[in-house]
MITI-279192 format. One record per residue (C-alpha): x, y negated, z negated. Coordinates in steps of 0.2 Angstrom, whole numbers, always signed. Layout:
N
<rec xx="X" yy="Y" zz="Z"/>
...
***
This chain:
157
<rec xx="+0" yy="+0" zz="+0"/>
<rec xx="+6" yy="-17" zz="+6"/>
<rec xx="+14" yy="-29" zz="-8"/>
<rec xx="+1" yy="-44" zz="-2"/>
<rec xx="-16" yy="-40" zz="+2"/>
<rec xx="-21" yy="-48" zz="+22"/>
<rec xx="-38" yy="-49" zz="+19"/>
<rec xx="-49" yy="-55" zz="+36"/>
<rec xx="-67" yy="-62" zz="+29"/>
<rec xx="-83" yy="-59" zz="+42"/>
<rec xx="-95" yy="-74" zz="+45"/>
<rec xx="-106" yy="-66" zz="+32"/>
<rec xx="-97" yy="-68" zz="+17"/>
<rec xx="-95" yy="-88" zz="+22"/>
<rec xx="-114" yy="-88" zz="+21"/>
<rec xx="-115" yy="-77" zz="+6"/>
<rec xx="-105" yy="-93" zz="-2"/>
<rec xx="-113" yy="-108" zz="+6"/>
<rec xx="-132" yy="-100" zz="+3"/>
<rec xx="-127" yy="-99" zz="-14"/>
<rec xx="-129" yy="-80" zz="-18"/>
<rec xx="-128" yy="-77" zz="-36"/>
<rec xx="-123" yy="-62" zz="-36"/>
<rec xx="-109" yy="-63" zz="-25"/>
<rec xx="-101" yy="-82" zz="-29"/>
<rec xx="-90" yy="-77" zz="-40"/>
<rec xx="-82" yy="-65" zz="-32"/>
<rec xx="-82" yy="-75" zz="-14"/>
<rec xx="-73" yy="-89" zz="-28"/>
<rec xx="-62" yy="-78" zz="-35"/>
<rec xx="-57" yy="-71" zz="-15"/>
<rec xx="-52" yy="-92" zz="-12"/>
<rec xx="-44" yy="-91" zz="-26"/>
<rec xx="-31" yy="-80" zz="-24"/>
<rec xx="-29" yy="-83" zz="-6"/>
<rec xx="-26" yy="-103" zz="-13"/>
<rec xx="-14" yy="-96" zz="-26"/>
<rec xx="-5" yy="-85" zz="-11"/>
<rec xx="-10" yy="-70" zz="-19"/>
<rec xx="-18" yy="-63" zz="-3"/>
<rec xx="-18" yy="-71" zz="+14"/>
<rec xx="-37" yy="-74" zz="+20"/>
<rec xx="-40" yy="-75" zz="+38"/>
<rec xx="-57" yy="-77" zz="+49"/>
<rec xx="-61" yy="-82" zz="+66"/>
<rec xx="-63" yy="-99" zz="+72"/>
<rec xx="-79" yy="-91" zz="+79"/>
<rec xx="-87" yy="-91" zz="+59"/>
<rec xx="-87" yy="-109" zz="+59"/>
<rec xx="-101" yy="-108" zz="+72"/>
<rec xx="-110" yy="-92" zz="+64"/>
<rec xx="-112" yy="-102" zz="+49"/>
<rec xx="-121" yy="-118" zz="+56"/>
<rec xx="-130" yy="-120" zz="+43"/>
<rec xx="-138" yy="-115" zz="+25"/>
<rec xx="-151" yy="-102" zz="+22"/>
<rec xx="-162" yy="-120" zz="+13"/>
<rec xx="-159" yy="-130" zz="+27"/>
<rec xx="-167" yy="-117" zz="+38"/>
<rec xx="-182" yy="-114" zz="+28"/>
<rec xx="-186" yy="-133" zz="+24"/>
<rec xx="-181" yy="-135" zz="+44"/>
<rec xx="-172" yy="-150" zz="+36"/>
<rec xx="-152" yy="-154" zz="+38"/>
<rec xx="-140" yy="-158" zz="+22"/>
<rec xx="-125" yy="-170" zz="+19"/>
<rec xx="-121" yy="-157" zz="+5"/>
<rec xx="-122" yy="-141" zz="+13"/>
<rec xx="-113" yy="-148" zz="+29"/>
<rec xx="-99" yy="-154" zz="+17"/>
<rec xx="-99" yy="-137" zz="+7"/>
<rec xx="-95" yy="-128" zz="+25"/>
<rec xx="-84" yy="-140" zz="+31"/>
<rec xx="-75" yy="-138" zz="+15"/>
<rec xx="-71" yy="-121" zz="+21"/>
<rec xx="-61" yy="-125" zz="+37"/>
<rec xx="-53" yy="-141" zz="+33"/>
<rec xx="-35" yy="-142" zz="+31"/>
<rec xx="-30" yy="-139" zz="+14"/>
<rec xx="-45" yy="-124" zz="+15"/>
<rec xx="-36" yy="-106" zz="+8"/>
<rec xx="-44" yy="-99" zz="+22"/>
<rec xx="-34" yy="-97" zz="+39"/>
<rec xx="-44" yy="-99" zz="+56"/>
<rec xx="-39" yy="-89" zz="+70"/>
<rec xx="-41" yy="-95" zz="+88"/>
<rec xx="-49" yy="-81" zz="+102"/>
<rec xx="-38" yy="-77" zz="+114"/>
<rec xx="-38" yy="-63" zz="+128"/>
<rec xx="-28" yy="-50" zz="+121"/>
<rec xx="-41" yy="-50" zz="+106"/>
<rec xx="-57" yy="-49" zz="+120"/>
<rec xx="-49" yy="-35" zz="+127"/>
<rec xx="-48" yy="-27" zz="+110"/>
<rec xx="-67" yy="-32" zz="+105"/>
<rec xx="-73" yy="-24" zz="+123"/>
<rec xx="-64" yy="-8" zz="+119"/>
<rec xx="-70" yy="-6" zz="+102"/>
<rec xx="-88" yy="-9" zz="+111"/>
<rec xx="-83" yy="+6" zz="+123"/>
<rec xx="-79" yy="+15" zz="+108"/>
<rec xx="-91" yy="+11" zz="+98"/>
<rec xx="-106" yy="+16" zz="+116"/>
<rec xx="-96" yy="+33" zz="+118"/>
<rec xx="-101" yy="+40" zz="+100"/>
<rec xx="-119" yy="+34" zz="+102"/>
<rec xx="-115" yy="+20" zz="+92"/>
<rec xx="-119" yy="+1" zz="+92"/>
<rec xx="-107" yy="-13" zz="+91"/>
<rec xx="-114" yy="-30" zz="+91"/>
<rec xx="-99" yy="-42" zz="+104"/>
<rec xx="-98" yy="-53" zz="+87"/>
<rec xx="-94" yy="-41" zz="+75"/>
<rec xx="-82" yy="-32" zz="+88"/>
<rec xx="-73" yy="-49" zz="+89"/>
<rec xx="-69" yy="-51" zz="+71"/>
<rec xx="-62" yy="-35" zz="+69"/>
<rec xx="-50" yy="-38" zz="+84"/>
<rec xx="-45" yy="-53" zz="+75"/>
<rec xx="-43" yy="-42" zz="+61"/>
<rec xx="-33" yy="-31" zz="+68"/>
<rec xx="-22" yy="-43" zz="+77"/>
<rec xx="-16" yy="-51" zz="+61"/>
<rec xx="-12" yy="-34" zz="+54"/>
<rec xx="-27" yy="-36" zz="+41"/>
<rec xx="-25" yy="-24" zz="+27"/>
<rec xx="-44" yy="-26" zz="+23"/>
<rec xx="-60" yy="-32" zz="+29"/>
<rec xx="-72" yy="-39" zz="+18"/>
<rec xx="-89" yy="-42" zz="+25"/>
<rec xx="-108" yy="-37" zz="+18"/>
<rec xx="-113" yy="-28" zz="+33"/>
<rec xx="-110" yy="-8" zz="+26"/>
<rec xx="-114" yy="-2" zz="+46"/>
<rec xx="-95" yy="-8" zz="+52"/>
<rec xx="-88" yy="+2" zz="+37"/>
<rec xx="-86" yy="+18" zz="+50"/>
<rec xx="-75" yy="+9" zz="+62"/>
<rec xx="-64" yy="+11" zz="+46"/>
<rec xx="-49" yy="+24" zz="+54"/>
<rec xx="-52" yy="+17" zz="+72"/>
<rec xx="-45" yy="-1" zz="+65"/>
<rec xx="-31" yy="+4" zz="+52"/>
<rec xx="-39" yy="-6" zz="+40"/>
<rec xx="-52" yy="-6" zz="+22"/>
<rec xx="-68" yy="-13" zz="+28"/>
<rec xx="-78" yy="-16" zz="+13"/>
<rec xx="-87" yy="-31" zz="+3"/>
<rec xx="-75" yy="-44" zz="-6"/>
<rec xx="-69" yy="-39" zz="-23"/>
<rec xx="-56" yy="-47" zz="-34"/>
<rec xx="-45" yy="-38" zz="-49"/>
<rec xx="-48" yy="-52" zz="-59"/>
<rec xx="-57" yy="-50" zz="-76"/>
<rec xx="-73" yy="-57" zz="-75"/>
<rec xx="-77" yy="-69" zz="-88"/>
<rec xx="-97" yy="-68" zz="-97"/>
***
């Protein structure tokens, strides 16, 4: 096992944080935590600052917030713990094979989620830590952990 932990974040766990989830916060915290205190290196795709457009409140009221556009923007901004990764061809290819892959075992692979695991897998991820439990079998076809965000730390009642 790797001294460092290269962790790559899906879109979803972005949204768990900006929606607020309360039962996954403090761990999503704790994740930019240590990937601020170099800990672990956390990486996602420039393509999650479009997945997460927008709050799960803003979308139900149908109303737009200063706030929430401030806590996502908080995400990416320079200074952010979290690394953005451009798409580039090399990581297409990848995403269409692992679509190919994916249709020759009667499988489904959404292009999406095939791109942020060929991100993942181009910065040598060590895990992948999204809430999506169906791209948990592409597990040995990566060379990586895909599972939800978790942190060693204590936590504090």
């Amino acid at each position: 096992m790797p001294d460092k932990i290269i962790a790559y974040a899906d879109a979803d766990v972005f949204l768990s944080y900006v929606n607020d989830d309360p039962d996954r916060v403090p761990i999503i915290e704790a994740v930019l935590e240590d990937a601020h205190q170099g800990v672990l290196t956390l990486y996602t795709s420039e393509l999650s600052i479009v997945e997460v457009a927008f709050a799960a409140s803003e979308q139900q009221k149908q109303a737009l917030s200063d706030e929430s556009e401030q806590r996502i923007d908080g995400l990416w901004m320079p200074g952010s713990p979290v690394k953005l990764i451009e798409y580039y061809r090399l990581i297409g290819d990848d995403a269409r094979g692992l679509i190919r892959l994916a249709a020759s075992r009667g499988w489904s692979l959404k292009p999406i989620d095939a791109i942020h695991l060929a991100t993942a897998r181009r910065m040598e991820a060590t895990e992948f830590y999204g809430y999506d439990g169906k791209l948990a079998k592409f597990t040995d076809d990566v060379g990586f952990k895909i599972c939800e965000p978790y942190t060693t730390r204590p936590r504090l009642i």
